[in-house]
N, C-alpha and C positions, 0 to 999 in steps of 0.2 A: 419525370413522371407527370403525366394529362393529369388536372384535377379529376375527372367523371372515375380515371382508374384508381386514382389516389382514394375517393370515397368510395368506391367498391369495394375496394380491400380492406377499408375503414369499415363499413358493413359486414362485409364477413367478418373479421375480428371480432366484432359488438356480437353477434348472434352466433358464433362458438363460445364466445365469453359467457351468453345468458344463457346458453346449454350446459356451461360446465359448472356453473355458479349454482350448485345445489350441494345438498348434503351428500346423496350418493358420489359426487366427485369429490368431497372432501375426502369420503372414507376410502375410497377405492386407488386413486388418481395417486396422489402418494405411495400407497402401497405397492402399484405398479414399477413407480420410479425406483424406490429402494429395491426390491427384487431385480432389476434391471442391471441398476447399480452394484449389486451385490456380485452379481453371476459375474462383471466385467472383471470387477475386482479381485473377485478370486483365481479366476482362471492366470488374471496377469501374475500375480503374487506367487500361485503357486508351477506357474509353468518356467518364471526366472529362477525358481528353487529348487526346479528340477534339473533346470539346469548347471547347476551348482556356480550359482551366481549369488549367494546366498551371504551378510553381511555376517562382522563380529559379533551383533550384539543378536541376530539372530541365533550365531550358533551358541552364546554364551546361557540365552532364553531354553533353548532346546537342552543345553547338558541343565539344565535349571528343572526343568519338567524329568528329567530323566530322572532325576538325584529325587527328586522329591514321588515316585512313583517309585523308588527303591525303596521307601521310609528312609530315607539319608537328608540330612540338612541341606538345601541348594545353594549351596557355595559354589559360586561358579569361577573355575581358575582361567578360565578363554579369557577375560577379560580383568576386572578388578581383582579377582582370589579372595570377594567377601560377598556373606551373606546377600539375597539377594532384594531382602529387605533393607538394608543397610543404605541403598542406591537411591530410593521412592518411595519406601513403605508403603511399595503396591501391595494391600494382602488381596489383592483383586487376583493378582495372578495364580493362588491356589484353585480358585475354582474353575480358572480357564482352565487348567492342565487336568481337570478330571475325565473329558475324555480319551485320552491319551491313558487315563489310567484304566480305560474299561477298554482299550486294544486299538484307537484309533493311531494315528502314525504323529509321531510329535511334531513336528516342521508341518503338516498339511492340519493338524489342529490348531496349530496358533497361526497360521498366517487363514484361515479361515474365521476365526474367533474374532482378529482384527477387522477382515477385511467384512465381516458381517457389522461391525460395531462404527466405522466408516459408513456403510452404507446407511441405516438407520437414522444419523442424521438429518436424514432428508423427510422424517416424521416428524418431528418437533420444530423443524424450520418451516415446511408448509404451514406448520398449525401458527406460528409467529407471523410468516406472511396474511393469513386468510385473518384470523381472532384479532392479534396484536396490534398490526399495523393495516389492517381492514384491508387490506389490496382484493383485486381481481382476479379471477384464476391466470389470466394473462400474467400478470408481471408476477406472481406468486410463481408459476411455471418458469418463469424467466432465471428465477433466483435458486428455483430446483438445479436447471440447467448449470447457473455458473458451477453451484456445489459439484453439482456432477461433471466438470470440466478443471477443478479448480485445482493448480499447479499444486498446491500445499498438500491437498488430502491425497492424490495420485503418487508422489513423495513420499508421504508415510506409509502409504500401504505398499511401499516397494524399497523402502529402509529400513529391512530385516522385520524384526516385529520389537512393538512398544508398549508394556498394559497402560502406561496413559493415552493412548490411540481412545481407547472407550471411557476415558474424561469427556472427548467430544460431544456423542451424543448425550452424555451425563450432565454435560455445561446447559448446550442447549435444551433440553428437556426441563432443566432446574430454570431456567431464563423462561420458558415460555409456562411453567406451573408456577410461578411467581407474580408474574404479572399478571397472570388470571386470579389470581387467590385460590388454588388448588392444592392446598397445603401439605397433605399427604402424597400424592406424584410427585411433589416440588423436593419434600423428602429423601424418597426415594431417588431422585434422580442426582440429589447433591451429594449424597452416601456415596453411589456410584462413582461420582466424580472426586469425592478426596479419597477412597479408596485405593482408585487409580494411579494416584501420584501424591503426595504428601504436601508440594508446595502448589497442588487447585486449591488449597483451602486461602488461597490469598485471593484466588480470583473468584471464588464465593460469599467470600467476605465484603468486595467491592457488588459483588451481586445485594449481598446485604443491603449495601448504601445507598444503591438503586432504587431498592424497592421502596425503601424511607421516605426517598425522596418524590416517588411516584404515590404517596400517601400510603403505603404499608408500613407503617412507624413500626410499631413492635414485632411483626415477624422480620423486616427488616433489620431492629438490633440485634436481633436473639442471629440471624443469618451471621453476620458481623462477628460476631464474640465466637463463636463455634467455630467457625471457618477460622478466622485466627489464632483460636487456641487449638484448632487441631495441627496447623503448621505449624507452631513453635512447640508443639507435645512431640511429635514425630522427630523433627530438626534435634530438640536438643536431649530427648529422650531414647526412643524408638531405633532413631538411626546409628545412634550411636551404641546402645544395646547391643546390634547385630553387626557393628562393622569396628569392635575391637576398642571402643571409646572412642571414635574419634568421628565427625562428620563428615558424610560423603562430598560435603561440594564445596568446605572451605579452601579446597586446593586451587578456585577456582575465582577465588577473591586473597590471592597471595598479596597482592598489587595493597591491598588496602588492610591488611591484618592477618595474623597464623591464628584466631580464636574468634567466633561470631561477634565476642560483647567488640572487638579489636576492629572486626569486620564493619561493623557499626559506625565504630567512631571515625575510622578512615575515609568513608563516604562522606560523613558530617564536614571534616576538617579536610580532605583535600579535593575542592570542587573543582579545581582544575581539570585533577586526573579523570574525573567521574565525567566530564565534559569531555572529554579526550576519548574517552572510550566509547562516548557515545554515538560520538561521531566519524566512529569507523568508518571504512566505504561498506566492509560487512556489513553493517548496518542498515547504512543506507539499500543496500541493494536487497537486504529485508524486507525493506519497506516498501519498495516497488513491488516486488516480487507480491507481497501479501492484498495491497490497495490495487496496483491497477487491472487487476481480474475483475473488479470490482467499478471500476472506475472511481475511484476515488470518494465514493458517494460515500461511506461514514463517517469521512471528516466534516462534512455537513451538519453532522447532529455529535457531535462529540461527546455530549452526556453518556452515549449509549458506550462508547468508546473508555469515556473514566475509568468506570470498576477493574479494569484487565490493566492499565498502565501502571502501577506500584509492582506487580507480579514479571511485568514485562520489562521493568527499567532494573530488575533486578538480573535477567537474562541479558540484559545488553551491556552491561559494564562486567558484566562475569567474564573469564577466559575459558572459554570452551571451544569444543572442536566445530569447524562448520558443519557438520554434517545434524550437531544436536540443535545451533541455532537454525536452521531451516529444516528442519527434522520435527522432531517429537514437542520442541520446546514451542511452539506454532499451535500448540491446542488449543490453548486457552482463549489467547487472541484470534484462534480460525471461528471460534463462535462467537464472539463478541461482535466483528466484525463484519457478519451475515445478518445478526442482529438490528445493527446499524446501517446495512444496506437495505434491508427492508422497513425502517423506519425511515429512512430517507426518500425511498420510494414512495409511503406513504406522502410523507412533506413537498414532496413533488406535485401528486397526482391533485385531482378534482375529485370531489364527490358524484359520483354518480347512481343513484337507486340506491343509495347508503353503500357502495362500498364506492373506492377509489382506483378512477382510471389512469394510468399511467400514460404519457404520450409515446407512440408506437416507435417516435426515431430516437426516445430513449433506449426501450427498450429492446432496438437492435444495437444500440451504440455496447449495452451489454452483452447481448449474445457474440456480436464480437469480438469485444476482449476476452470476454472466456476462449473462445476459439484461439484467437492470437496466441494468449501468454502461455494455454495449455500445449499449443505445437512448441511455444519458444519454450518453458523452463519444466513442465510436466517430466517426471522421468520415464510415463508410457508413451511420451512424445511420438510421432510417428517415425522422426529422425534417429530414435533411436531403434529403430524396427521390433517395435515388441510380436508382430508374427512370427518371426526367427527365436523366437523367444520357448522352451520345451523342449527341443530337439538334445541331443547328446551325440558328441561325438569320439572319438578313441583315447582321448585324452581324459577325457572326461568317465570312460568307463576303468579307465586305467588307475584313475584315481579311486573312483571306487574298490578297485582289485587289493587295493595297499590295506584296506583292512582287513584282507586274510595275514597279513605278513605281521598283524603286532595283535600281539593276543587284548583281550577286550581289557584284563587288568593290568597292564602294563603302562606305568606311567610316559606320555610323550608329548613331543615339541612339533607339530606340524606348522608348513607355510601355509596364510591364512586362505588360499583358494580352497583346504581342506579340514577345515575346522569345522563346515558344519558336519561334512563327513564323518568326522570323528569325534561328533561332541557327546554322543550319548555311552560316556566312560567317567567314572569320579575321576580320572589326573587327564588333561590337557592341556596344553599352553600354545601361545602363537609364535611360532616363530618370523620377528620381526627383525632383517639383514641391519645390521648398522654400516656403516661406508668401509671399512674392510672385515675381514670375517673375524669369529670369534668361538671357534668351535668349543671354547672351554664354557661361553656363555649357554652356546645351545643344549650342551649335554648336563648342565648342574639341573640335576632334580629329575631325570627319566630316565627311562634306558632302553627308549626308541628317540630319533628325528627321522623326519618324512621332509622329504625338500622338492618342493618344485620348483625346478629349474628358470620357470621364467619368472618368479619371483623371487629373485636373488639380488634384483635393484643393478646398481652400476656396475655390478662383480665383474672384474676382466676375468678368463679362461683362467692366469695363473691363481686370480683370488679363490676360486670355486675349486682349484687343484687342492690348494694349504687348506681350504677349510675342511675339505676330506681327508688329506693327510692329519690334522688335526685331531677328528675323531676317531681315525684311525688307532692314534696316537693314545686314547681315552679308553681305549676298548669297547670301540663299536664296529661293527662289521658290514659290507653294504649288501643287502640280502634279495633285495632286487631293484633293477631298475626296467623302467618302460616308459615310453613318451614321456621322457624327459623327468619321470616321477621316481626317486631315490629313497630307498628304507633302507637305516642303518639302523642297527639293534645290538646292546652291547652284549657281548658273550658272556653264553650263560643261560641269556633267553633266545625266545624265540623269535 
């Protein structure tokens, strides 16, 4: 590129910047973006839902809302078969499921609930790019944009639905009323966020140490103390209350103790193992995954980055499923991380007219990695053709058909393509094939299974033969089949 063109585009840049660089762009300009963001989000969420593409923990959320707009406790058996407090002591989730209780449709409530609480973010990140880190409307737009590209949040708004999804905006909102000294938003916004999940109150807490350290000493400790005693009230109180005495996530530090105080000491005494685990390749490919949308820029300022490490080294040594590490458990650190990317930008730039300019070949070096990682790891990737994405086809409506054939209180065992189908019923379960069949497993506790055929895993023809003769064999009957969709109902019912 000619230098004469190089400073031309260098001039218009400068005087769209000193056009947008007012207050009515503060207030307006954001709000465009999240409504934007919003309307994408939804439509993707709910047009993969319609196509009943739709995960476990979705439909486990959906018989969750259902059960609790019966006045029945939300024990949800799709997935754990305990309360649904017992998992996050999200009590956030009762107030999302209220419209659903005044006639809205549950699955298009909660994946709108989310995908509006995704969006919003993009409110208190502008206000940390423009106040916090004084940037320009240029590179404050720039870090709209990753958000709004960013493989992690596109992810969670298309893996089922999660109430700590709106820890998000709750993080960030509590991050940028903190370092204003805004005490009362700052409040509010931290509520929202341990509300959502039980263990944000560790990544609050590290907000706490932040702010200490940034000269708010006393709101600073009092953040600390609260945010940490609410995650060990919840932990060793709360969760256990609702889920039978026992806690929802030591199953998932077996490696290092069966009891927290055990779980503790395990980390302390075998460094080995904690090192081993940390250096997964899961892990690692976390880690790309989350920095290089970002280009790497909050390792640059790593303070910003602290608070959220203690919260996050405790998701990386835990055994969990990939889908929760690159999933829901990504909240914490997706705010922190934007944080630190627009402090870093700031550390970049130059002063210019009191706020700071960023140089232009950074800020395309970002615009395309957003672009990049969002085609390469985003799940509305274009590769994965989210246009195609709404449509139904005979299979699909056939699946639907199969809840005429088992009455609404009839305990049953569905293949998971139809669970969210059938989650709005107090008894369902998933049926999950193990390597030969087991029809005495499938039929304990109901007295329907629903089987799609192409979720049967490795079954050879004769395996799919016995496990029908099976429940045959049980006294279940097969009362219809269609595109490959089988209801067997044990005699007696319907």
């Amino acid at each position: 590129m000619s230098v004469p063109l190089r400073r031309r585009l260098e001039n218009l840049s400068l005087r769209w910047q000193a056009r947008l660089d007012s207050e009515w762009a503060d207030r307006v300009l954001p709000w465009i973006a999240t409504v934007a963001m919003f309307v994408v989000l939804a439509l993707l969420a709910l047009a993969r839902a319609r196509s009943l593409e739709g995960t476990a923990d979705l439909a486990a959320y959906t018989q969750a809302a259902w059960l609790v707009g019966e006045g029945q406790p939300p024990v949800t058996t799709i997935t754990t078969g305990s309360h649904v407090l017992a998992q996050q002591a999200a009590f956030l989730f009762y107030p999302m499921v209220l419209p659903s209780m005044a006639g809205v449709p549950i699955v298009a409530n909660l994946l709108v609930v989310q995908a509006a609480a995704l969006a919003s973010g993009i409110l208190p990140l502008w206000r940390i790019a423009r106040k916090v880190a004084n940037l320009r409307p240029g590179p404050s737009l720039c870090l709209v944009f990753v958000y709004g590209f960013y493989p992690t949040v596109h992810n969670l708004n298309l893996a089922g639905f999660h109430p700590e999804v709106v820890g998000l905006p709750g993080l960030l909102g509590a991050i940028y009323f903190g370092l204003r000294g805004k005490w009362r938003y700052f409040v509010v916004c931290a509520v929202m966020a341990v509300l959502s999940r039980a263990d944000l109150g560790l990544a609050l807490a590290g907000l706490g140490a932040l702010l200490a350290v940034e000269g708010k000493r006393r709101p600073g400790l009092v953040t600390m103390g609260v945010g940490s005693a609410w995650t060990v009230v919840c932990t060793f109180v709360v969760q256990p209350r609702y889920g039978a005495g026992s806690s929802a996530h030591i199953t998932a530090f077996t490696a290092f103790g069966d009891t927290p105080g055990a779980v503790v000491g395990g980390l302390l005494t075998h460094p080995s193992a904690v090192i081993q685990q940390l250096v997964r390749e899961q892990n690692f490919n976390l880690a790309v995954t989350l920095l290089a949308p970002l280009v790497f820029l909050p390792v640059l300022v790593p303070r910003y980055l602290l608070p959220v490490l203690p919260l996050q080294f405790l998701y990386l040594v835990a055994d969990i499923p990939r889908d929760a590490v690159f999933g829901q458990q990504t909240v914490a650190i997706t705010a922190f991380l934007f944080l630190g990317a627009a402090m870093a930008l700031g550390k970049l730039g130059e002063v210019r007219l009191e706020k700071i300019r960023v140089d232009n070949r950074l800020i395309g070096a970002l615009f395309l990695a957003a672009t990049v990682f969002f085609v390469q790891d985003a799940a509305s990737s274009p590769y994965r053709h989210p246009w195609d994405w709404g449509g139904r086809d005979t299979v699909d409506y056939a699946r639907l058909r199969t809840l005429e054939r088992v009455e609404a209180a009839t305990p049953v065992r569905v293949s998971p393509s139809l669970l969210t189908v059938f989650s709005e019923r107090p008894t369902v379960f998933a049926l999950v094939p193990a390597d030969s069949p087991d029809a005495a497993a499938a039929a304990a506790g109901v007295d329907a299974v629903v089987i799609d055929d192409r979720q049967l895993g490795p079954w050879t023809t004769v395996d799919r033969q016995v496990f029908r003769l099976g429940l045959d064999s049980l006294g279940f009957s097969r009362v219809s089949e269609e595109e490959g969709i089988e209801v067997f109902v044990r005699s007696g019912r319907r």
